[in-house]
C-alpha positions in Angstrom: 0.0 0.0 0.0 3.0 2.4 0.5 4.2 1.4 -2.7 0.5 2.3 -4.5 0.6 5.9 -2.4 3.9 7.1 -3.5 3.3 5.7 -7.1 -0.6 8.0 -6.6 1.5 11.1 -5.7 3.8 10.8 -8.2 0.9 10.7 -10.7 -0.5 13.4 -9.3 3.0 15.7 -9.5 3.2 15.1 -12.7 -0.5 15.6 -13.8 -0.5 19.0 -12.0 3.0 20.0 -13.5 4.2 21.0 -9.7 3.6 19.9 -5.9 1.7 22.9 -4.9 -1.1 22.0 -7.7 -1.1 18.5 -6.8 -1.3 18.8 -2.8 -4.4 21.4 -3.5 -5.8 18.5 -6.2 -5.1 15.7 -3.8 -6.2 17.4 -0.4 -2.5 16.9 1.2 0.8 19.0 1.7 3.5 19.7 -0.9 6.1 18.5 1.5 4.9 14.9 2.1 4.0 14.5 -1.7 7.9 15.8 -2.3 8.8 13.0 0.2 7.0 10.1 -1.7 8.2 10.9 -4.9 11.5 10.9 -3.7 11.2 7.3 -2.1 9.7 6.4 -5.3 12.6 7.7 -6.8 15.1 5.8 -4.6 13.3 2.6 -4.6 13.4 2.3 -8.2 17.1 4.0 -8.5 16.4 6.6 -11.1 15.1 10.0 -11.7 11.1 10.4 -12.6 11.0 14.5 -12.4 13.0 17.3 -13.9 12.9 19.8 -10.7 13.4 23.5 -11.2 11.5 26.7 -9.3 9.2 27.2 -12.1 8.5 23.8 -12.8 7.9 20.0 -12.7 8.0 17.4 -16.0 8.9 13.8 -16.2 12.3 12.8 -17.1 12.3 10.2 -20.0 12.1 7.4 -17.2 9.3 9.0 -15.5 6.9 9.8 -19.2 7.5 6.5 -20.0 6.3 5.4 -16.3 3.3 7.8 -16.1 2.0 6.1 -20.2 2.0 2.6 -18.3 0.8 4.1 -14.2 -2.4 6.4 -15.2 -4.7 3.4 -16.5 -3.2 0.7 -14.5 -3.5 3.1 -11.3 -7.1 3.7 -12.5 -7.9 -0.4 -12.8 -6.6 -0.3 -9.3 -8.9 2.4 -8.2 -11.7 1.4 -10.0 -11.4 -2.5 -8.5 -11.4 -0.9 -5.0 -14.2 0.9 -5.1 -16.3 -2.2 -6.3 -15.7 -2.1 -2.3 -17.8 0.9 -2.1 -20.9 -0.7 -3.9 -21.4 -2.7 -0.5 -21.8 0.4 1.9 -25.0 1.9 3.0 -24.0 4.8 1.4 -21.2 6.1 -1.2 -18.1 7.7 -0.4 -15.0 9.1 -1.7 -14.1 12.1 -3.5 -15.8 13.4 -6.6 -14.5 16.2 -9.3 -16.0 18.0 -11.7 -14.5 20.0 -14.3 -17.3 23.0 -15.4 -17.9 26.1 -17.1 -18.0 28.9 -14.9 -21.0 30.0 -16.3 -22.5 26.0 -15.1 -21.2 26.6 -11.1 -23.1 30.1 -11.3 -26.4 29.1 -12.8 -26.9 25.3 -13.1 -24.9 23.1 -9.8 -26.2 25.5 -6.9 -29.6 23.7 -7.8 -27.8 20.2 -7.6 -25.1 20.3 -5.2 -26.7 21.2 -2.2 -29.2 18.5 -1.9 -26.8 16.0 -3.6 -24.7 16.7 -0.6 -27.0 16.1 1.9 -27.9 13.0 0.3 -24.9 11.9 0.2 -22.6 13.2 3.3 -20.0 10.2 2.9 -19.2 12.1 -0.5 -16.6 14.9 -0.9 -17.3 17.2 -4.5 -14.4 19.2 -5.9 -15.9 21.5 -8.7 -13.1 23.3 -10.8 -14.5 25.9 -12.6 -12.7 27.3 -15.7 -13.2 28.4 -19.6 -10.7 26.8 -21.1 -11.7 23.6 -23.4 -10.0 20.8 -21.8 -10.1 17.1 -21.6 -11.5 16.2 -18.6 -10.1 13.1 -18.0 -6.3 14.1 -18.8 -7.2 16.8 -16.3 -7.6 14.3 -13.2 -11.6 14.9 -13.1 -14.1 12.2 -13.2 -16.5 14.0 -15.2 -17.1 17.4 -16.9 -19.9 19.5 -17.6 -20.2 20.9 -21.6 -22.4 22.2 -23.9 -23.4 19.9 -26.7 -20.7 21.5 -29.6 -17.8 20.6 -27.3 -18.7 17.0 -26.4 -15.7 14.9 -27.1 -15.8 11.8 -28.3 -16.3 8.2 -26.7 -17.7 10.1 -24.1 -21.1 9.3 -22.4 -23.9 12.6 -22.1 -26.4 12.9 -19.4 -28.8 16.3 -19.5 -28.0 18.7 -16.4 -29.9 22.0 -15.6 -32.2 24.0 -18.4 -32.3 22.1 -21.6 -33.1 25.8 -23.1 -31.2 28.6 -22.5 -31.0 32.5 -24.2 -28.1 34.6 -24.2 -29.4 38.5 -23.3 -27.8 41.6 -23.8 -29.4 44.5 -21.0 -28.0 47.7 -19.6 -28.8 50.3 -16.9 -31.9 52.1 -17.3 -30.1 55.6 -16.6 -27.3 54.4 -20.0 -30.4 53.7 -22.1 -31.7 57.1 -20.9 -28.6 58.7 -21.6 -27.3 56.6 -25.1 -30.8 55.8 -26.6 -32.7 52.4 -26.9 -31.9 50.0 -29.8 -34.2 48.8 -32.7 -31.7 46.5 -34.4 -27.9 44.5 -33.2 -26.0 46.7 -35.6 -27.3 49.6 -33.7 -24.4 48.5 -30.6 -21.7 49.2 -33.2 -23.0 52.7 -31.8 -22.6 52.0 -27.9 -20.3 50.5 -24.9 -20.3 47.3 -25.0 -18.6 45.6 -21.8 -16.6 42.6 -24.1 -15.8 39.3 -22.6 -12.4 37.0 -23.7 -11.5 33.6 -23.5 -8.6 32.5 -21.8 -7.3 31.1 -25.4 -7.2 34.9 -26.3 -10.7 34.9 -28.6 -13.4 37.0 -28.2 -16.7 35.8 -29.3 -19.0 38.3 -31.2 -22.7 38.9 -30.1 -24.9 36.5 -32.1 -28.7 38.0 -32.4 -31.5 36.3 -34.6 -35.1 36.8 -35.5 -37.7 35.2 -38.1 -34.6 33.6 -39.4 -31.9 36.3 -39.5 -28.9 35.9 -38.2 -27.0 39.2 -36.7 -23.3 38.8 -35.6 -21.9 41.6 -34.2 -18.2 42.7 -33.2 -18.7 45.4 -30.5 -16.2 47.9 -29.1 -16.5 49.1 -25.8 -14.5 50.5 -22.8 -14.2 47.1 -20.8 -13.1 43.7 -21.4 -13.1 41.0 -18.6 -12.2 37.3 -18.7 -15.3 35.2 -19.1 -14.5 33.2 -15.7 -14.3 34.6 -12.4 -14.5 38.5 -13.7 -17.6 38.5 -15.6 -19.4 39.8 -11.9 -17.4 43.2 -12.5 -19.1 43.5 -16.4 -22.4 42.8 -14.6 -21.6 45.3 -12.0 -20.5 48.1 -14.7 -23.8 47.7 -16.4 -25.6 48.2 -13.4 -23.7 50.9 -13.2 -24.5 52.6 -16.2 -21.2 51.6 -18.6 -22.8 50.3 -21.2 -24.2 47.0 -22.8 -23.7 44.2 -21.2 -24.1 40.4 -23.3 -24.6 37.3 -21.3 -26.6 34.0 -20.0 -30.3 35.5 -19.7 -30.3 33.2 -16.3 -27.2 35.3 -15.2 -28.8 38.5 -15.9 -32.4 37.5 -14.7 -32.1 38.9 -11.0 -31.0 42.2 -11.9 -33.5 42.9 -15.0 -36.0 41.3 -12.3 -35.3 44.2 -9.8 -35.0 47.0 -11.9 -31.4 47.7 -12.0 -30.9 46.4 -16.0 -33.1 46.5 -18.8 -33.8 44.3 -21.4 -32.0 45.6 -24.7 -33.1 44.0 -28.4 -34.9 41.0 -26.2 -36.6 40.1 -29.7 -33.5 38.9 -30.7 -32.2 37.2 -28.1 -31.0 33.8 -29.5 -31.5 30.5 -27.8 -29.6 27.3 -27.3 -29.6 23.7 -25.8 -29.1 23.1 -22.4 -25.7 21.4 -21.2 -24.8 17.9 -20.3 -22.9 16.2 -17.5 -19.9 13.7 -19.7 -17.9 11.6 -18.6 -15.9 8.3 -19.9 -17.9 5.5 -21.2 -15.0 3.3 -21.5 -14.9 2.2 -17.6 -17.6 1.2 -14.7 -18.4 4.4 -12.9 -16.7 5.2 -9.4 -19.2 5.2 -6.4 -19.4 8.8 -6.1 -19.9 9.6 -9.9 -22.6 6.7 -10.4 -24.6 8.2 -7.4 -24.2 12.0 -8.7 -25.3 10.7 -12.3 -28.4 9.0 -11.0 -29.0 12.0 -8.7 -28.7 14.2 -12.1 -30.9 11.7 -14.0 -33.8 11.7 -11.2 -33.9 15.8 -10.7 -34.6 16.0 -14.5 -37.6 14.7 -14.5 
């Protein structure tokens, strides 16, 4: 068993690219996953990690390990938590891999009563914007909208299966700047733009009776769409112009006043997103019982 631990955290290291990513991953301390890797290291006589300050990568001994150690490791995993079929109740540790925009406006109905369902469980939900694969990334399952499904990969409906993307400002900007009749009409305001971490930034897509508007606005703020979108919503309730985003993200503020609807008309819709995850293997405990908690909360 200490052999299977140190061979986990070296894993880990290397998944992560460093110790501090890893200890946060695996709920432990850079220091004792440092210590395993270096028995590990001694124990098989020969270097598994290039260390520098900046960085962590396998040696050529270590890649070649880590091809062979992820699916056996996972075989391991998977054979001990046949274990966990026998409890009264799952346990162990669950991650998810999300859109920020899906921890804003579709877990916070799910996770709380999932949780107390399921106390033995613990959920680690990593919430970015970049397109990644899931699995490579250490998480048992990810949450996507239907375009960016990858393949071999098993789709379960979560949250709205309808959504709209809305664009609304501050009753005072409209005041001030004039209400819009058509999309191109924004080539004319502030728009408060978002960017992906990847560098792009997606136009605003409007359609109505079956035309299709795409419009590349200009504006006075751009924010990351992750964890700064809140300061674009803020600076449209503030009066700084236009703001484009999830209609569900927008709802409470046009609800009380403090945004307005702007070219609602044209606000386009789109499916709903789905929990994925690997098809290839029998599900751990924990992310059998949060797929058939998902599955029974949709209907």
């Amino acid at each position: 068993m200490d052999d299977l631990a140190d061979l986990s955290a070296f894993l880990a290291v290397a998944r992560e690219g460093g110790f501090r990513n890893a200890a946060r991953v695996a709920g432990t301390s850079a220091s004792r996953l440092s210590d395993a890797v270096r028995r590990l290291e001694t124990r098989l006589g020969v270097r598994l990690l290039h260390r520098t300050t900046r960085s962590v990568a396998p040696t050529d001994a270590g890649a070649r390990l880590l091809e062979r150690l992820a699916p056996a490791l996972g075989e391991v995993h998977a054979a001990l938590d046949v274990v966990n079929g026998f409890r009264d109740r799952p346990a162990g540790r669950l991650r998810l891999n999300v859109p920020v925009s899906a921890s804003r406006l579709v877990l916070p109905r799910i996770v709380p009563p999932f949780l107390a369902k399921y106390p033995d469980i613990c959920l680690e939900v990593i919430a970015e914007d970049r397109f990644v694969d899931v699995l490579a990334e250490g998480a048992d399952a990810g949450i996507r909208y239907e375009e960016r499904l990858e393949q071999d990969m098993v789709a379960v409906p979560i949250g709205p299966r309808v959504q709209r993307f809305a664009a609304a400002a501050s009753p005072a900007y409209l005041d001030r700047r004039g209400r819009l009749a058509h999309p191109r009409e924004l080539l004319d305001h502030d728009c408060l733009r978002g960017r992906f971490s990847s560098g792009a930034m997606p136009a605003w897509a409007f359609e109505r009776d079956g035309e299709s508007v795409k419009v590349d606005t200009t504006g006075p703020l751009i924010v990351g769409l992750g964890a700064t979108v809140d300061l674009a919503v803020d600076a449209a309730v503030a009066g700084s112009g236009v703001i484009y985003l999830f209609e569900d993200w927008l709802r409470p503020f046009i609800d009380r006043g403090e945004l307005e609807p702007v070219l609602e008309p044209w606000w386009p819709s789109f499916s709903g997103p789905f929990l994925y995850f690997s098809g290839r293997q029998n599900l751990p405990a924990p992310l059998r019982a949060f797929v058939d908690f998902v599955r029974e909360t949709q209907h």
